[in-house]
N, C-alpha and C positions, 0 to 999 in steps of 0.2 A: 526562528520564525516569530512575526510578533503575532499575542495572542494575549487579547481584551481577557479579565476577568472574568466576564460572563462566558467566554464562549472557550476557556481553558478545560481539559479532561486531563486527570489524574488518574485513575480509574486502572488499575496495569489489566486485570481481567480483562477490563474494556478494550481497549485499547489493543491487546494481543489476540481480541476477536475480531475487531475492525480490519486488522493488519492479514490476519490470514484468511480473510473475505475477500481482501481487495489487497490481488497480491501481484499483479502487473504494477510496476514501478517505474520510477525513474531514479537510476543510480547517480550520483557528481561524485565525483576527483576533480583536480586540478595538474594542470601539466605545464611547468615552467609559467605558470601564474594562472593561464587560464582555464576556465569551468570544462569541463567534457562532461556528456552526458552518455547514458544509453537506459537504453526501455527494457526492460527484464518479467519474468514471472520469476519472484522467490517464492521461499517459505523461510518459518520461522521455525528452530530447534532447538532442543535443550538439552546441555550436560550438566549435571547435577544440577546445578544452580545458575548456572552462566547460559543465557539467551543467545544466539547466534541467527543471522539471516544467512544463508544459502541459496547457491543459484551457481550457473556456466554462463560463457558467453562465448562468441567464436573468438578462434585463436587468432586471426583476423585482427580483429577490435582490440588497436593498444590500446586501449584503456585501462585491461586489468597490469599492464603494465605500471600504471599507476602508482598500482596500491600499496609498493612495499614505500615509496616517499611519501603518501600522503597520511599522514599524523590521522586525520578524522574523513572518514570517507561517509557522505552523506545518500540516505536512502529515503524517498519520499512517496509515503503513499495516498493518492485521492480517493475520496469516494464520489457520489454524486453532488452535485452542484445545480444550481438554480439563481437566475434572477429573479430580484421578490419587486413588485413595484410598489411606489409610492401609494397608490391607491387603493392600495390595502387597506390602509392605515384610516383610525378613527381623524385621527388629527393630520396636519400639515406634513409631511417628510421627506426624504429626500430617497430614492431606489438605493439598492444596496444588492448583494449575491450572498446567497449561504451556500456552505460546502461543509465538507470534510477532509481533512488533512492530518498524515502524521509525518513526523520529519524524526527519523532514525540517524546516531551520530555512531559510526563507530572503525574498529582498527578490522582493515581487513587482512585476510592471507590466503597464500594456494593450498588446495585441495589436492594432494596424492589421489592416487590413481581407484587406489579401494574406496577413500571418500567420496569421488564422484560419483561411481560407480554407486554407491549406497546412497549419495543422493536423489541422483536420478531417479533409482527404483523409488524413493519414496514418492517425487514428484510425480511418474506415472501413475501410481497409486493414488494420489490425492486426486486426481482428473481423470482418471481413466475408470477406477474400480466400480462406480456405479452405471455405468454403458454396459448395453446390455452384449457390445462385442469388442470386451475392455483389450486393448493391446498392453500388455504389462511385460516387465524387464525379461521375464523368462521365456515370452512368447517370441521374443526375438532374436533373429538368427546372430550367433557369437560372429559372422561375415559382416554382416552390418554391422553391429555393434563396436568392432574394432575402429571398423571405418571411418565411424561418425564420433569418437573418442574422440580422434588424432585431430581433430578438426577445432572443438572446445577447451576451454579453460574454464573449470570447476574453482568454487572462491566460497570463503566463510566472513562476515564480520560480525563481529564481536558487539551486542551491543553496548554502549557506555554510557548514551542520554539519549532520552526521548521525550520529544516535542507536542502536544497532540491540540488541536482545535474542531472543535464543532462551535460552528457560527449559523445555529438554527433559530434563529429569534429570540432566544432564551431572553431577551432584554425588553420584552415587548410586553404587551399585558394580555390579561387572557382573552379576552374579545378579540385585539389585534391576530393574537397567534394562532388562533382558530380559524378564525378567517385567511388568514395564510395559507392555512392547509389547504380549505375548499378552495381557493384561488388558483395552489397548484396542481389539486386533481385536474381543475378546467383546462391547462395547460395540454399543448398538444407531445411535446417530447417526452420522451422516458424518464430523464435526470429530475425533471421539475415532480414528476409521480413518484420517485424514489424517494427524494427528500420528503414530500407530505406524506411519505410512510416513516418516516426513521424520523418527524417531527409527533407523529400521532404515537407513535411507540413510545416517544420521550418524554410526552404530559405528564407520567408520573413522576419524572424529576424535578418539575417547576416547584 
C-alpha cells in the first residue's frame, strides 16, 4: 500500500486496536494469477509471541482452497472514510478523502476441528457477551452445531507485515484541520461524523 509520510502509523498498540475495532474485512489470494476476494469478520490472537488473524468461511468458497499455494495472503482492514472538500481550506486546493486502512500480509493455514471449534466460541463471545440475550457456544444445541461445522472452513494467518495508513489531514495546518472537523460534523452521513471524531481524538498527535 502506498503511504505518504504523514499519513504512515507504526504504532503496533495502535494499530492492533484499530484492527479488532473494525474487523469485517476483505481477505485476497490469488488463483492461477488472479485476485479473489471475500468479506469476513475476524479477530486477532496470540500465541506467545506470534499474532495470528482467525476466521471460517463456507466450504463453498474455494478460496480457502487458496491458501496452501499462496506464499502471502493479504487482509485488509477500513475504517471510516470521508471526502474533505477544497473549501475547507485557507488557501487554493484541490479535494481529496481521508480514511483508514490496514493491509495485513501473511502465511495462512487450516484450522482442525478443536481450533474452530475454540475459535468460534471466542468469536461469539466478542459480539454476543454484552446482549442482554447473549446466544453463546454452549447455549447451542450440539444438533445444530454439528450441522453448521460441516458447512465451514476454520483458517489461521500468520502475521508477517503490516501496512497501516491514517490519512486524516495530519499535513494541513491547524486552522485548516479544525475546520475540517466542523465541516465534517455538518456533513449529513455517518463516515464523515466518524472521521471528525478520530480527527478530534488525534489533535494531540499534531
Amino acid at each position: 500500500m502506498y503511504i505518504p509520510k504523514y499519513f504512515k502509523v507504526e504504532n503496533f498498540d495502535e494499530i492492533l486496536d484499530f484492527v479488532q475495532d473494525n474487523s469485517f474485512v476483505t481477505i485476497v489470494t490469488t488463483e492461477q494469477g488472479k485476485p479473489i476476494a471475500t468479506h469476513l469478520p475476524l479477530q486477532v490472537i496470540t500465541e506467545g509471541d506470534t499474532y495470528y488473524i482467525t476466521g471460517h468461511m463456507a466450504y463453498g468458497n474455494s478460496q480457502w482452497r487458496t491458501f496452501e499455494a499462496c506464499k502471502d495472503v493479504l487482509v485488509m482492514f477500513q475504517g471510516p472514510h470521508a471526502y474533505i472538500s477544497p473549501s475547507w481550506y485557507q488557501e487554493e486546493n484541490v479535494p481529496t478523502w481521508n480514511y483508514q486502512a490496514v493491509h495485513v500480509y501473511g502465511v495462512a493455514s487450516i484450522l482442525n476441528e478443536d481450533e474452530l471449534k475454540q475459535d468460534l466460541t471466542m468469536l461469539l463471545q466478542k459480539y454476543e457477551k454484552q446482549r442482554e440475550d447473549s446466544v453463546l457456544w454452549d447455549k447451542l444445541s450440539p444438533k445444530l452445531l454439528e450441522k453448521e461445522l460441516k458447512g465451514i472452513v476454520g483458517f489461521k494467518i500468520k502475521i508477517q507485515e503490516i501496512q497501516a495508513a491514517y490519512k486524516l489531514s495530519q499535513n494541513r495546518n491547524e486552522v485548516d484541520y479544525r475546520n475540517i472537523i466542523d465541516k465534517l460534523r455538518e456533513e449529513k452521513d455517518v463516515n464523515s461524523h466518524q472521521i471528525a471524531e478520530v480527527m478530534r481524538n488525534r489533535q494531540s498527535f499534531r
